[in-house]
N, C-alpha and C positions, 0 to 999 in steps of 0.2 A: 210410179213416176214416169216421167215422160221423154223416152229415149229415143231423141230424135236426129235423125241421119238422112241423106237421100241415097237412093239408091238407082242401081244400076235399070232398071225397067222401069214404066212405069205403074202406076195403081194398078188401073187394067189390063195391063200387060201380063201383072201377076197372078191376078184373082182367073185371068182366062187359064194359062198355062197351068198353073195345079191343079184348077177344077179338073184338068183333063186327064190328073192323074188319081191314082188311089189316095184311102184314107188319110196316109202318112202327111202326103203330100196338102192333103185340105188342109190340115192341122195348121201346117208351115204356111200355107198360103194366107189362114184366117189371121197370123200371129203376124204377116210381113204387111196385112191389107188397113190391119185396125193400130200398126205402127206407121204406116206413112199417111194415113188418114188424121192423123193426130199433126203431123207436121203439116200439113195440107188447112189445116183449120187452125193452126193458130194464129193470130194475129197480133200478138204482143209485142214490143219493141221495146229494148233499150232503154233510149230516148225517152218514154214516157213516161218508166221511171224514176229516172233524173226531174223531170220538169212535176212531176207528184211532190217531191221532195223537194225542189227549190219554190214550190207553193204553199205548200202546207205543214212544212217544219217546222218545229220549233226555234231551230238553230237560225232559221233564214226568218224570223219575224224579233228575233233577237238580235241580228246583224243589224236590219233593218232601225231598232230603236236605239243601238249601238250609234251608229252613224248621225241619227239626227239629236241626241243628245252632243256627243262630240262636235256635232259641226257648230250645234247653239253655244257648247263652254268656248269653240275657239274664234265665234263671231265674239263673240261678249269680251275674250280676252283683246280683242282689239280696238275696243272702245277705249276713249281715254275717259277715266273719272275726272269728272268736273271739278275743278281745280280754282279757289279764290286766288284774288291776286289785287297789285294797288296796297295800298296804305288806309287804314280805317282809323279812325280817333273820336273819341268821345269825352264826353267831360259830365261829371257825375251831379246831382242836385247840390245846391249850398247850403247847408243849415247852419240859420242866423238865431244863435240863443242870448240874450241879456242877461244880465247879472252883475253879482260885487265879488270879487277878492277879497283874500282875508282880510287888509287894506283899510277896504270899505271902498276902492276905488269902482268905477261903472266899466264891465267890459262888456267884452261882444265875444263870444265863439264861436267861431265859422269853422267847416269841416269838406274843404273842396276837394277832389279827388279829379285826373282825368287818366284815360286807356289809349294805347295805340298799337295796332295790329301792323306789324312788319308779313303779310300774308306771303310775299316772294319769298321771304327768310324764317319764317316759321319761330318768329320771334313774338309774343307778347309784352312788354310793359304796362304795368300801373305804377300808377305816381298817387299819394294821399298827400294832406301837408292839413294837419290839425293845425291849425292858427287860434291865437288870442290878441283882441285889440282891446287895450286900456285906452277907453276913451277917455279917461281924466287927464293923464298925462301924455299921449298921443303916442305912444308905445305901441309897439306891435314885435310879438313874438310867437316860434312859431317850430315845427321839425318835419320838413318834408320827409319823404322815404319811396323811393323808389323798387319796384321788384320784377325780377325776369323771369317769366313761369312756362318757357320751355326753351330748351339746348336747342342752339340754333346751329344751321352747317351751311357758310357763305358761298361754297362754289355750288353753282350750277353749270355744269356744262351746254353747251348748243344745245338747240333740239337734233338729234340722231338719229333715226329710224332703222341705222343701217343692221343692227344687231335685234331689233325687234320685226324689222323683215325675214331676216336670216331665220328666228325659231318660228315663227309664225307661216312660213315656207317648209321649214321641217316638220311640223306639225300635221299640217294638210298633206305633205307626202305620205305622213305615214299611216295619218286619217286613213287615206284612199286603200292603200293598200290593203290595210287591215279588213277590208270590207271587203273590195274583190275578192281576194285572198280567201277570205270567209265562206263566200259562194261556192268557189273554186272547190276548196272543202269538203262542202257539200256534197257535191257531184261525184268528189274523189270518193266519200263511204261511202255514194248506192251503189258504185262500181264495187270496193272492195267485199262487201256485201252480199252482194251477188255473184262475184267470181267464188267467194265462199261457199253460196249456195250450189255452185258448177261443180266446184270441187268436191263438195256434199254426198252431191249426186252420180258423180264416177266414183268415186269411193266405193258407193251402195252396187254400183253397176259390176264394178268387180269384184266386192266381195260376197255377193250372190251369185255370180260365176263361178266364183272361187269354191264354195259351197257346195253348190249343184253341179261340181265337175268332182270334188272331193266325195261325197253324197254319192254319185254315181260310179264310180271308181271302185268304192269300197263294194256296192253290192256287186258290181261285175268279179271283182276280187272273192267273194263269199260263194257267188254261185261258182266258180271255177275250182273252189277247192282249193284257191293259193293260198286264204285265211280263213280261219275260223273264229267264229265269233266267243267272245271270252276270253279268248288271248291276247298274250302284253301286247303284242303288234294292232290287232282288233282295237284295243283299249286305247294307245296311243294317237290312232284314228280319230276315232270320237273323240279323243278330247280335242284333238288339233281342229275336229270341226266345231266342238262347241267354242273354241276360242273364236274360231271364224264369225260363229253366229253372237257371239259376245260383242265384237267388233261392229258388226254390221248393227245392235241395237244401239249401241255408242252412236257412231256415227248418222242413225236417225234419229237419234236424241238430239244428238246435237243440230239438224238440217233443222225439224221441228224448232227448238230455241232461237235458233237465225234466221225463220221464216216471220216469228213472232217479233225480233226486232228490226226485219227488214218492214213490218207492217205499223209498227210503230215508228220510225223514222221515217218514213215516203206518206205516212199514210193508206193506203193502198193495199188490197192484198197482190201476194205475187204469184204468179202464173209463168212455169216454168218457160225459159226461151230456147229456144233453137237456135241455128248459128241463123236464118234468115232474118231474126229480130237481132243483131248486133250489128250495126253497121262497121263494114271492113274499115279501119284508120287508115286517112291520109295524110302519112305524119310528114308536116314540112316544118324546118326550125332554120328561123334566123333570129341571131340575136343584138343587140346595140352594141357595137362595139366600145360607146364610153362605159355601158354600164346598166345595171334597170334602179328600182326605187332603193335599194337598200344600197346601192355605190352611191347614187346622189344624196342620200341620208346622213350616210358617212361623213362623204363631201362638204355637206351641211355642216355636221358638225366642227369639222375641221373648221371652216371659215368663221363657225361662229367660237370656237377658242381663241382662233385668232384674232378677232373681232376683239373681244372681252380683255386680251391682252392687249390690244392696242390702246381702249379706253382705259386701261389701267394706266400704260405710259401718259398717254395725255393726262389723265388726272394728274397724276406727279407733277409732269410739267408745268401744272398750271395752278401748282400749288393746293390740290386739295387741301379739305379742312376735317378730321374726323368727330363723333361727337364724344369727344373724352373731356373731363372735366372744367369748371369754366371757375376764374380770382374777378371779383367787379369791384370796381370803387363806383361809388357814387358820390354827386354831386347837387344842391340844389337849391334854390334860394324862393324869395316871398317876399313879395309888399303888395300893401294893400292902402286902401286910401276911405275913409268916411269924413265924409261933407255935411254942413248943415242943413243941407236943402234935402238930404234925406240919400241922394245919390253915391253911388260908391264906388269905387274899382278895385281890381286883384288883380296881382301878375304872378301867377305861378311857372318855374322855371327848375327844370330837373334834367339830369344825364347819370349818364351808366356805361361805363367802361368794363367789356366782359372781353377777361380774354385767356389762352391759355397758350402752350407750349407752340402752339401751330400759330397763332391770329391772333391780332388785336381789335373791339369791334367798339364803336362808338355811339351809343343811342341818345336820342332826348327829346324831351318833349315842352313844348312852352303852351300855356292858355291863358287868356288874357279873358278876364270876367269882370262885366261891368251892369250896372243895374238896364240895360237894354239889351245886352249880346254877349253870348261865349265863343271865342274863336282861338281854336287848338291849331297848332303844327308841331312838326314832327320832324327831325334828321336822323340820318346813319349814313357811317362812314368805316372803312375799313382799315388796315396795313398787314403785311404778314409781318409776323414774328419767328424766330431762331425756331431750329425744330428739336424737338425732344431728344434725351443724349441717346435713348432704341429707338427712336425712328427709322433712321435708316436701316437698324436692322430687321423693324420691321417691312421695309418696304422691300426690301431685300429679299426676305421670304416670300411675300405676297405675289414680285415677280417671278421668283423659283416658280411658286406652282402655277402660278398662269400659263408659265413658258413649258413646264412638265405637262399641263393639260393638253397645250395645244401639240405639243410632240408627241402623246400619247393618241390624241384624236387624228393627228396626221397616220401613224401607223396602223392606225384601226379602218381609216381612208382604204390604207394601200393594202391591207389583208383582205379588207374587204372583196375590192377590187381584185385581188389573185386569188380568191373563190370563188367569186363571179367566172372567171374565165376558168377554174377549173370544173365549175358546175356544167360551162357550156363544154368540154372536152367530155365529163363523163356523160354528157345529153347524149353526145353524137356518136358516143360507144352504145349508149342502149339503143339508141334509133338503131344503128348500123347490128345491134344484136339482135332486135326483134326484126328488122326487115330480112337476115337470115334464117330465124325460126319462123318467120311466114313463109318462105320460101318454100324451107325444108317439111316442114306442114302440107304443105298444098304436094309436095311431089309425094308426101304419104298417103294424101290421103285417094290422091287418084289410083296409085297405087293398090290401094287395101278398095280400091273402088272395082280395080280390076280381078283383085281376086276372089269377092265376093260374087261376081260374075264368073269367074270363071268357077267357083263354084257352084254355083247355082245349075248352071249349063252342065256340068258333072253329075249332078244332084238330079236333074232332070232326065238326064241321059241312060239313069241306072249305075255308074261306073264313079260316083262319087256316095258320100256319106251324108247323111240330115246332120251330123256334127261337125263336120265340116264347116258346111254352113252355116249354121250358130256360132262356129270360130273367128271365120271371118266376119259375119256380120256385128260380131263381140267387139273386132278389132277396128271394125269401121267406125263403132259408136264411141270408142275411146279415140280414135284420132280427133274425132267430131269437138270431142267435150276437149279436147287438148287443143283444137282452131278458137273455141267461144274462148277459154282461157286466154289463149294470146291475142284474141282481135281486143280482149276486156283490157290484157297490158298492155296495150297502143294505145287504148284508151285514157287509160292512166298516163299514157306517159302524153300524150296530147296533155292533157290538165298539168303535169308538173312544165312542158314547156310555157305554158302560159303562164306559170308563178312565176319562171324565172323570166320570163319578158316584163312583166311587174314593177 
């Protein structure tokens, strides 16, 4: 794996300086030449795992049909359905049958029928009126019947829009959201992802240290005669290093597994980074002071309980009608006329009186049929009536919870809102924490920069150690992998400043 650091000289500064000493020293030289050589050629960045991942994911072509399904259900919900209206009326064929009565008198049976559509009131009427005319004696009798074939509800209020802007404005806010939001996401796992793969990676780095200082410990121990091999103390050794190297196949099981689902999520394979491929965060946060998308959502909904409760009072006021059961009388009468000359006429004339606890409604219809022309009209007329003895108590309830909703959506308003601004307080605590561990990083890591150097110069000198040197430049490579950590949670914390700007 790829333990990448800079260090205090450069390439060639090293590869000159230890050629010019013994064995030891090549050793150290080939191991410090073909490490910063590897930092020297990488060119992987960040950023272009991000951008693998908001191309070829799954998640990001699933956002994608998410969004244009949704935006097509909330164009659609704002179409209005096309809606009849006016007054229709029809009048049905006559059949003229001849005949005799038990009698023996000559009649006629006619069978007129007419329809008329109340389309504003979602009212239908039919009107029949079986007739019989005794031509002999010039008799005519007959039994209209009138009927109402669906529960009709007389108030319409204005047209309104103000409550169907209202959700159709909450709607699209949260559309949008959900979709940035989504991206955002995205971005958020290749970082966490990959900071896993960092963390992986130090793991392995020191618990191979850990190994090959435990490893070598033990045999300096052995040859000195302080332990012998087969005793408890010997034994307790080994195992505490086989636990070590237990550890360290864990934790490559697991890099391996996260390499595999970092390949499958970005697409891509990954190609370990150095801190040159993260670019350092420039975290700046300002936030709206009224709020971002989920205080105006709130917002929303507050307005539209309120809304919903206002058209409630108006209804009352204005006398709504509900569809609860409906007592009709009906009314209706007939004459009709046959002339020698073959010509005839009909006047059919019928009404219906529907009404119940709330309303009284008044319909009818008259057709006038003659042997050249059939011509239908039609009235309605209204009045309220007494209301039901639970009426008011149900109206009563009905305003309880309208008024309980919209009190409950006001507080959800205003909690909302006192999260929001506690979201931006704990923002400004993580910025103000990670802008003190970049700090405190960087004065480590010059630090462990200088004493890598200064050992080195020891190391070169004669009058330092080759472990030493592996110590320090042990501790360089963990400050290193502890900078990519925290430039990755700047990162991070860039991507949550942008949800809550949102």
């Amino acid at each position: 794996m790829l333990r990448g650091l800079s260090l205090p000289y450069s390439w060639h500064d090293y590869c000159f300086i230890f050629s010019m000493k013994n064995k030891k020293h090549i050793i150290l030289a080939l191991t410090i030449c073909l490490l910063t050589s590897s930092v020297l050629l990488s060119a992987v960045d960040l950023s272009s795992y991000i951008e693998a991942a908001l191309e070829e994911s799954q998640s990001s072509r699933i956002y994608e049909l998410q969004r244009v399904v949704s935006t097509l259900q909330l164009e659609r919900s704002e179409l209005e359905q096309p809606e009849e209206d006016g007054v229709s009326l029809s009048a049905g064929n006559i059949t003229l049958t001849y005949g005799e009565d038990e009698a023996g008198d000559h009649v006629v049976l006619l069978n007129p029928s007419a329809t008329i559509s109340f389309y504003d009131y979602d009212l239908t009427m039919t009107l029949i009126a079986p007739t019989t005319i005794n031509t002999t004696d010039t008799t005519i009798s007959g039994a209209p019947k009138v009927s109402i074939q669906k529960k009709i509800e007389t108030y319409n209020p204005e047209d309104d829009t103000t409550l169907e802007d209202l959700e159709s404005a909450a709607a699209q806010i949260d559309l949008d959201r959900n979709y940035y939001a989504g991206f955002i996401s995205i971005e958020k796992n290749v970082l966490q992802i990959v900071k896993e793969l960092i963390t992986l990676d130090k793991t392995i780095l020191i618990t191979e240290k850990n190994i090959s200082d435990a490893e070598e410990a033990l045999e300096n121990d052995q040859e000195t005669g302080s332990i012998k091999e087969g005793s408890t103390t010997w034994k307790f050794r080994i195992n505490s290093i086989s636990r070590m190297k237990n550890s360290l196949a864990s934790a490559q099981n697991s890099f391996t597994a996260t390499l595999n689902n970092f390949r499958d999520y970005t697409g891509v394979e990954y190609e370990e980074l150095t801190s040159e491929g993260i670019l350092r965060p420039q975290i700046s946060f300002k936030a709206p002071d009224m709020g971002n998308s989920i205080v105006f959502s709130a917002a929303l909904d507050f307005e539209i309980a309120k809304q919903k409760l206002s058209d409630e009072l108006f209804s009352r006021e204005s006398s709504e009608i509900s569809d609860s059961s409906f007592s009709y009388m009906l009314n209706g009468s007939y004459t009709a006329g046959l002339y020698p000359t073959g010509t005839y006429d009909h006047t059919l004339q019928a009404g219906v009186v529907a009404s119940n606890s709330e309303f009284v409604i008044e319909a009818g219809i008259s057709t006038i049929i003659d042997s050249n022309s059939i011509v239908p009209s039609a009235y309605i007329t209204g009045r309220w009536a007494d209301q039901a003895d639970n009426q008011e108590d149900f109206d009563v309830l009905t305003l309880s919870i309208l008024e309980s909703q919209a009190a409950t959506a006001k507080e959800i308003y205003n909690e909302s809102y006192s999260g929001y601004l506690n979201d931006i307080q704990t923002m400004q605590l993580r910025i103000s924490s990670w802008n003190i561990s970049s700090v405190e990083l960087d004065m480590g890591y010059e630090e462990n920069m200088i004493q890598l150097k200064d050992a080195d110069y020891a190391y070169i000198n004669g009058f330092g150690t080759l472990s030493d040197v592996q110590d320090a430049r042990h501790d360089l490579q963990k400050i290193e992998y502890d900078k990519m950590l925290n430039d990755i949670d700047g990162l991070l914390i860039e991507r949550d400043i942008r949800i809550l700007q949102l």
